[in-house]
N, CA, C and O atoms as CSV, one atom per row, in Angstrom:
chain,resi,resn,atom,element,x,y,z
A,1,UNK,N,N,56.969,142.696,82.890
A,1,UNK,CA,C,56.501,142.246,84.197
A,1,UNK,C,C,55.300,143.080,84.664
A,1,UNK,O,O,54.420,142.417,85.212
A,2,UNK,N,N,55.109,144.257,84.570
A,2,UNK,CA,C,54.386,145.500,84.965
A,2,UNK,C,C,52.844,144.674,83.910
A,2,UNK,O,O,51.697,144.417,84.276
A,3,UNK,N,N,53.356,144.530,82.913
A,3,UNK,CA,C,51.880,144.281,82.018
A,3,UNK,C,C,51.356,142.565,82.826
A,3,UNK,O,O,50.259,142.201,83.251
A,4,UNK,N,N,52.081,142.177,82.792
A,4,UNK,CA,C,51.559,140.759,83.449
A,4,UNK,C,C,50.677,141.469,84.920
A,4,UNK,O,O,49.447,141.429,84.965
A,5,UNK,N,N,51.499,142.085,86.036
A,5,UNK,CA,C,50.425,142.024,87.159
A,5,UNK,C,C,49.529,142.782,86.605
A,5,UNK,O,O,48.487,142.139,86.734
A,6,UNK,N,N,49.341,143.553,86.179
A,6,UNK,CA,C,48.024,144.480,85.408
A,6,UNK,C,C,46.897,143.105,85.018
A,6,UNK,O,O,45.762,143.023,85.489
A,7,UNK,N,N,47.470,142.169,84.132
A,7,UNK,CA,C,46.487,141.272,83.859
A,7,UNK,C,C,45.977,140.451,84.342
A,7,UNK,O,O,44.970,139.901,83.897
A,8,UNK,N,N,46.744,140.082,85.709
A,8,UNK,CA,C,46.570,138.889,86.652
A,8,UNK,C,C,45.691,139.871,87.417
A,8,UNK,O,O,44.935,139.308,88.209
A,9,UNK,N,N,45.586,141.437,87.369
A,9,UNK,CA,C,45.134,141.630,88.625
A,9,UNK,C,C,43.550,142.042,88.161
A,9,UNK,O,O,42.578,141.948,88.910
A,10,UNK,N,N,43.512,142.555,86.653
A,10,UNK,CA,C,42.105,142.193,86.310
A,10,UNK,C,C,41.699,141.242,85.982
A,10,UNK,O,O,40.797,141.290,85.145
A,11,UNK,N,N,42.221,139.744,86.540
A,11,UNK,CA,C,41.902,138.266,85.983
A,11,UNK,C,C,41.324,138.336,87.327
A,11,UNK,O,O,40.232,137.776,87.424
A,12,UNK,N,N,41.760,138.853,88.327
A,12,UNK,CA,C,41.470,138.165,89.630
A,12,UNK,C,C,39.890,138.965,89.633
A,12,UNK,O,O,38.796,138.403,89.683
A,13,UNK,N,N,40.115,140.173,89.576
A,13,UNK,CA,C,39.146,141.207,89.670
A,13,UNK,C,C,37.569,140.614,88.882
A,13,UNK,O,O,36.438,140.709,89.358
A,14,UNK,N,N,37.946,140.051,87.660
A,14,UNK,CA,C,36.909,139.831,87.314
A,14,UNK,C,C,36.351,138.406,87.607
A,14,UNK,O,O,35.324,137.869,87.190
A,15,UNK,N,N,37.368,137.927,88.482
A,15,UNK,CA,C,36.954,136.448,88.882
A,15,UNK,C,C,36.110,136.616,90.175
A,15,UNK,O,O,35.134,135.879,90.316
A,16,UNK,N,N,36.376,137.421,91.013
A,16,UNK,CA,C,35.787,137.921,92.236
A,16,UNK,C,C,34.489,138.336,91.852
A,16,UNK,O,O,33.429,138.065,92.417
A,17,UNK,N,N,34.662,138.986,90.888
A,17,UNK,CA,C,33.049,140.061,90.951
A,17,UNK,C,C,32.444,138.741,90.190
A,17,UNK,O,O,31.332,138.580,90.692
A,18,UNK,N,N,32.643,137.841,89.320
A,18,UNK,CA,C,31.949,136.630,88.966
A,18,UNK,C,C,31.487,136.020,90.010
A,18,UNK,O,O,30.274,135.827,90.088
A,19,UNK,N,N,32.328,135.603,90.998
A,19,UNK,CA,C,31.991,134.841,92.595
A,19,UNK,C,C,30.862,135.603,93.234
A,19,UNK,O,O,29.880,135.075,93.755
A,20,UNK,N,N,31.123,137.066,93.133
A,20,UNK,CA,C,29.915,137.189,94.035
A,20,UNK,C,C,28.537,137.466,93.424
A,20,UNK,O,O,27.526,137.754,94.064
A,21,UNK,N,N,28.605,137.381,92.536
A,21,UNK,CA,C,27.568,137.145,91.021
A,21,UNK,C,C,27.101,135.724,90.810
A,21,UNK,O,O,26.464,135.443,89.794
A,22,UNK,N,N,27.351,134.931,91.608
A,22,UNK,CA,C,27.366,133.472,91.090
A,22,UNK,C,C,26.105,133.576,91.005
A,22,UNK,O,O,25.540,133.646,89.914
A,23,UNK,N,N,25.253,133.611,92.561
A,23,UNK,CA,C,24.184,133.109,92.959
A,23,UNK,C,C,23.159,133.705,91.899
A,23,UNK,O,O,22.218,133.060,91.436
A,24,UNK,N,N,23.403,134.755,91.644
A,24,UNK,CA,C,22.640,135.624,90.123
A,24,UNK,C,C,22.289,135.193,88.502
A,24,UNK,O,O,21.216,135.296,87.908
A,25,UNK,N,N,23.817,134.587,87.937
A,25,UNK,CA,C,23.667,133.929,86.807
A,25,UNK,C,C,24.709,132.660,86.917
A,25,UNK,O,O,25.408,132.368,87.888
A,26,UNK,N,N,24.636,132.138,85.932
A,26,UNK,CA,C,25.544,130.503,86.069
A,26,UNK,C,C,26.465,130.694,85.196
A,26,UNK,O,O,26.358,131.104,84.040
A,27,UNK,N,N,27.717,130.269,86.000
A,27,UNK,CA,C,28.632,130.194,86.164
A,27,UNK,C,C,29.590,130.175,84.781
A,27,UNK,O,O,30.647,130.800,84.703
A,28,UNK,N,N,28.962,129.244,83.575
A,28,UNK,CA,C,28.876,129.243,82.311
A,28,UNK,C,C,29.024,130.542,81.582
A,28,UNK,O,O,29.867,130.975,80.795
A,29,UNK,N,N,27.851,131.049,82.140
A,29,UNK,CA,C,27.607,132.960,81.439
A,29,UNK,C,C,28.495,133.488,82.107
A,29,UNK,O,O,28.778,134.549,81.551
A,30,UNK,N,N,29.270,133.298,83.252
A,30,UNK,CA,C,30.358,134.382,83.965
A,30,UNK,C,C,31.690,133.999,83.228
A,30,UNK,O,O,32.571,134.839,83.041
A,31,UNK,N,N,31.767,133.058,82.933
A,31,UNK,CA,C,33.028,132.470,82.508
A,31,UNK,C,C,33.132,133.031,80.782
A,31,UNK,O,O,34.106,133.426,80.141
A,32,UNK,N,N,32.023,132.904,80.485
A,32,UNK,CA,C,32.400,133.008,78.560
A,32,UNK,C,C,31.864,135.162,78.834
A,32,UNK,O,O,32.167,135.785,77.816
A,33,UNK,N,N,31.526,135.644,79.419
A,33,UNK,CA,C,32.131,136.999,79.580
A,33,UNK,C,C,33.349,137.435,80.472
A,33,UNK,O,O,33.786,138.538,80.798
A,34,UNK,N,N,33.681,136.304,80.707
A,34,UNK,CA,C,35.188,137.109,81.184
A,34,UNK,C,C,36.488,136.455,80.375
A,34,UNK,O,O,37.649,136.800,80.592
A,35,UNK,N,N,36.132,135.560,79.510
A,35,UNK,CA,C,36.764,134.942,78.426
A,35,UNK,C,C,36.490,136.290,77.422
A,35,UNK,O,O,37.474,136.967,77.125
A,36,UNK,N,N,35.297,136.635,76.957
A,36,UNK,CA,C,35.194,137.767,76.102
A,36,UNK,C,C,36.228,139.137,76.352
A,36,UNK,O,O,37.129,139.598,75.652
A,37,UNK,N,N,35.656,139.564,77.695
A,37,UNK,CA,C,36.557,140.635,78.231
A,37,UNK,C,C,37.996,140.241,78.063
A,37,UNK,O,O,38.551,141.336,77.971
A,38,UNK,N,N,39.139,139.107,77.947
A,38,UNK,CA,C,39.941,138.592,78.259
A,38,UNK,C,C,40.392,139.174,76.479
A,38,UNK,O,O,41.303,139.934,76.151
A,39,UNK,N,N,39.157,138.333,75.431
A,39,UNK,CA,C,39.526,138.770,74.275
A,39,UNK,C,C,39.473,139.425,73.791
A,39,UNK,O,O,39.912,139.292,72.648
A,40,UNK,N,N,38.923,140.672,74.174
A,40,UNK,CA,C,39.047,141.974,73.616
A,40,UNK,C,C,40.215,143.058,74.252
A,40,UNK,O,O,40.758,143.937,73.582
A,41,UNK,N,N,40.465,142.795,75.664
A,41,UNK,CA,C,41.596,143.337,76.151
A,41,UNK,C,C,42.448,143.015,75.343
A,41,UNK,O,O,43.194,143.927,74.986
A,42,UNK,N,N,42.704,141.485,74.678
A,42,UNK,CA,C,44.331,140.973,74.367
A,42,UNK,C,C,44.357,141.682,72.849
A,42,UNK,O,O,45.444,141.971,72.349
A,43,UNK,N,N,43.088,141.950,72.136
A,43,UNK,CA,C,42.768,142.376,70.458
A,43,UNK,C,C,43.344,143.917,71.098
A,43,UNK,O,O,44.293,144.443,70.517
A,44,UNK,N,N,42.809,144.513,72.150
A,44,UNK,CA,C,42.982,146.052,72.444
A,44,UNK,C,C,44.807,146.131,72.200
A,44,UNK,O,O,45.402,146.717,71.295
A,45,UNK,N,N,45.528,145.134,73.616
A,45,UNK,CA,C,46.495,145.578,73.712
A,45,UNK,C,C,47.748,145.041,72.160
A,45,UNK,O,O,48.911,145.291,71.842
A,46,UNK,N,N,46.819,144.374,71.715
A,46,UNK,CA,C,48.633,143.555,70.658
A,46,UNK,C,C,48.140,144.624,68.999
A,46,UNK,O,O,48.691,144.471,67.909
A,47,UNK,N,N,47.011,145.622,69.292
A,47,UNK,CA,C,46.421,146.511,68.217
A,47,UNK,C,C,47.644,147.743,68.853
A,47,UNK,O,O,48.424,148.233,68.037
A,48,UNK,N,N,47.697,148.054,69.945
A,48,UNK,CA,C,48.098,149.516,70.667
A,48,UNK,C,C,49.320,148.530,70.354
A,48,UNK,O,O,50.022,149.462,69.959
A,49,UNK,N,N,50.000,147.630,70.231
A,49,UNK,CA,C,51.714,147.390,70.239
A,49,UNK,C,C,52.288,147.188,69.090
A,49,UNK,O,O,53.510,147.188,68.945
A,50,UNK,N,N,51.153,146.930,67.839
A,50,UNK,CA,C,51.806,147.117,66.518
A,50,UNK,C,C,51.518,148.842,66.433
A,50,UNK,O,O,52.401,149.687,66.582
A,51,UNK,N,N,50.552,149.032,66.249
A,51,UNK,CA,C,50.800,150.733,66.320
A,51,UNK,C,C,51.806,151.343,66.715
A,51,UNK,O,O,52.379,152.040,65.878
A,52,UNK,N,N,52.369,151.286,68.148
A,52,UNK,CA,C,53.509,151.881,68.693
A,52,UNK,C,C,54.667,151.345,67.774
A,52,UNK,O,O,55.484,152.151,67.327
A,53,UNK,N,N,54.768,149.873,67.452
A,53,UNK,CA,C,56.098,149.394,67.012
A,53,UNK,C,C,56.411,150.629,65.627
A,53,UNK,O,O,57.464,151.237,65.432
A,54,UNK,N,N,54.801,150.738,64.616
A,54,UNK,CA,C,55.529,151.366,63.710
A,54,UNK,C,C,55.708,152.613,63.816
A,54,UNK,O,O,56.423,153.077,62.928
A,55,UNK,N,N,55.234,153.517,64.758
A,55,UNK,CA,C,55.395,154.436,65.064
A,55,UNK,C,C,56.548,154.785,65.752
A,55,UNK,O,O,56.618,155.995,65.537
A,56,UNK,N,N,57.229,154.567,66.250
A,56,UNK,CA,C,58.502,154.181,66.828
A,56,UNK,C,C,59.509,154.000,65.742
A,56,UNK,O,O,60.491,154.740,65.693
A,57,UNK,N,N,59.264,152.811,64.648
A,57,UNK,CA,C,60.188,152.648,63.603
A,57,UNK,C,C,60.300,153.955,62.403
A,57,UNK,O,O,61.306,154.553,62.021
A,58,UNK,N,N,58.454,154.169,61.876
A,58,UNK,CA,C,58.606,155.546,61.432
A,58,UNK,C,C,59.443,156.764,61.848
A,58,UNK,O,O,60.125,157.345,61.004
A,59,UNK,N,N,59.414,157.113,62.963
A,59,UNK,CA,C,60.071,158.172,64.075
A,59,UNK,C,C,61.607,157.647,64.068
A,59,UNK,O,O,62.548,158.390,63.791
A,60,UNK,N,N,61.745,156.283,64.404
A,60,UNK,CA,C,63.641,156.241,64.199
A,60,UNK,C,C,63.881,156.404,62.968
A,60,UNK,O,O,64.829,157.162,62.768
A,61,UNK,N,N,63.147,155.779,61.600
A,61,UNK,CA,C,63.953,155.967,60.312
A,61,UNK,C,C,64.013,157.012,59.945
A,61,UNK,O,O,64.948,157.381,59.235
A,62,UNK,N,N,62.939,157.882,60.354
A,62,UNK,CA,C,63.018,159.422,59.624
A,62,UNK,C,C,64.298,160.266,60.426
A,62,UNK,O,O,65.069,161.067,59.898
A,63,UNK,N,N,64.277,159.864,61.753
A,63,UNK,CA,C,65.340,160.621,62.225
A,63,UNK,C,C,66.986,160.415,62.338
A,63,UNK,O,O,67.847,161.172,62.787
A,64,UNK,N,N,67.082,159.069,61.741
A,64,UNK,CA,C,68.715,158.407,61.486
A,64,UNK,C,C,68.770,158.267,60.147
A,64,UNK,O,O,69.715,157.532,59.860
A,65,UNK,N,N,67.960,158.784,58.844
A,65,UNK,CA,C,68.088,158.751,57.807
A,65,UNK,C,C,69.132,160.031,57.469
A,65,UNK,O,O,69.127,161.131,58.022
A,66,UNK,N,N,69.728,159.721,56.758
A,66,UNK,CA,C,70.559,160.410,55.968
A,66,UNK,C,C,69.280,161.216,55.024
A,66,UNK,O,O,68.360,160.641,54.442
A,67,UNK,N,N,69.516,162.583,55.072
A,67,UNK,CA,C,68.759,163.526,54.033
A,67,UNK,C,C,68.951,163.266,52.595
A,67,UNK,O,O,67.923,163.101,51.939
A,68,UNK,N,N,70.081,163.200,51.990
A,68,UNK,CA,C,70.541,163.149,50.491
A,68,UNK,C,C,71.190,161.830,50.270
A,68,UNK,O,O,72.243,161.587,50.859
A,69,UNK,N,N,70.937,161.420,49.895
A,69,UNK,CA,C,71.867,159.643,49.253
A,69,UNK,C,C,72.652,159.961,47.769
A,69,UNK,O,O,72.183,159.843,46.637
A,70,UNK,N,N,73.698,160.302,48.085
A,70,UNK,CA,C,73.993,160.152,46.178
A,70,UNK,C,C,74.977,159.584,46.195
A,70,UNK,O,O,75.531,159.275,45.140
């Protein structure tokens, strides 16, 4: 839930600063850079959540592994 308002709240953020940018460039160019920004946040965050996953799994197997197997 916490990651959703984070994203809604830089969706809004960058929709605002587009609005008051309108009169500057069209609307087209505001939209396919905040589509960009949109896709590099989502490449940032699902890169940082496989990382953690195996890092996390590394860190549990090494530490619930049994030392000697025979």
């Amino acid at each position: 839930m916490g990651l959703l308002k984070i994203l809604r709240k830089i969706h809004l953020t960058a929709t605002r600063s587009c609005a008051r940018n309108q009169h500057q460039e069209h609307s087209c160019e505001c939209d396919q850079k905040r589509n960009t920004m949109f896709h590099y946040l989502s490449l940032f965050l699902t890169t940082a959540n496989v990382v953690m996953f195996f890092l996390f799994y590394i860190y549990y197997v090494e530490k619930n592994m049994p030392s000697n197997i025979n």
